[in-house]
N, C-alpha and C positions, 0 to 999 in steps of 0.2 A: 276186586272187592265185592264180595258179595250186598245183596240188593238191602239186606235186610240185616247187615251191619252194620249200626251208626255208630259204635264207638270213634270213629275218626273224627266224624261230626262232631258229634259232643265235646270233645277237644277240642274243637277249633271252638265252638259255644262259649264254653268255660274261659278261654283262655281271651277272648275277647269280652268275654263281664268281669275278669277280673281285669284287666285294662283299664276298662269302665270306672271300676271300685278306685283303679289307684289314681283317674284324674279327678274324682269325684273327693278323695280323702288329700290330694293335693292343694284343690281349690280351698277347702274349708280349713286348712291346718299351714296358712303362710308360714308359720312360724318353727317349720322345720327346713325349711329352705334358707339359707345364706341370704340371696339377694333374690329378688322379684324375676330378672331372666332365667336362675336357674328354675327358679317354680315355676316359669314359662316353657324353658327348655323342658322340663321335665313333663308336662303336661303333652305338647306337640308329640312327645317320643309316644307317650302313651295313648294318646290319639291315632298316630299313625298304626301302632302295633295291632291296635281295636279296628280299626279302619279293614287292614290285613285280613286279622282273623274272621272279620263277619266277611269280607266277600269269599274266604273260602270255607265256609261253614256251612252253605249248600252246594258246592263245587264238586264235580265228580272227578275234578283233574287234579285237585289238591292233596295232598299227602304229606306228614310229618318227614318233614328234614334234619336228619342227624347232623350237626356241625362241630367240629371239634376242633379248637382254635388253644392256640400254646403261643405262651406271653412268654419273651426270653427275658430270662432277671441276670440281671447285672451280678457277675462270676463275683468281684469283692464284696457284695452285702450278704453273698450265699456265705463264703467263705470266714465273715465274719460272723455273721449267724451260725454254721458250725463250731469254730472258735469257741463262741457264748456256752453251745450244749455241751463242749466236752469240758470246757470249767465247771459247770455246773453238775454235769456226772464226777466229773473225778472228786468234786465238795460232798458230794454225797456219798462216796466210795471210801474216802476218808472217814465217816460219822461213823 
């Protein structure tokens, strides 16, 4: 990476004030949270995430890691959710 690139930096910057933002608009807004531990849990996670991004925000070893994570959905709610669309095509097809 060259010396006089900081866009990486600046990522890591941003992404850790917007961290910031969100325990900051957590604190002051209990009343989007269910219960008191989720707006606990919720704060920790974004503590930690801010925590992350400022020690690697001057780091010459840090670098953006692409992660690509795939959640298996359960084959009958797929199935019935296809179901739903082709009723609702063929209602339309009908008109």
């Amino acid at each position: 990476m060259a010396s006089n690139d900081i866009s990486w930096s600046l990522k890591w910057r941003r992404s850790g004030q917007k961290h910031l933002s969100n325990v900051q608009y957590a604190l002051y807004h209990p009343e989007d949270f269910p219960t008191e531990a989720d707006q606990i849990q919720k704060i920790r996670y974004e503590l930690r995430k801010a925590s992350e991004c400022f020690m690697f925000w001057d780091s010459d070893v840090a670098d953006w890691e692409k992660v690509h994570t795939e959640i298996p959905l359960d084959q009958t709610k797929v199935d019935k959710q296809n179901k739903h669309l082709e009723t609702l095509i063929s209602a339309e097809d009908s008109e």
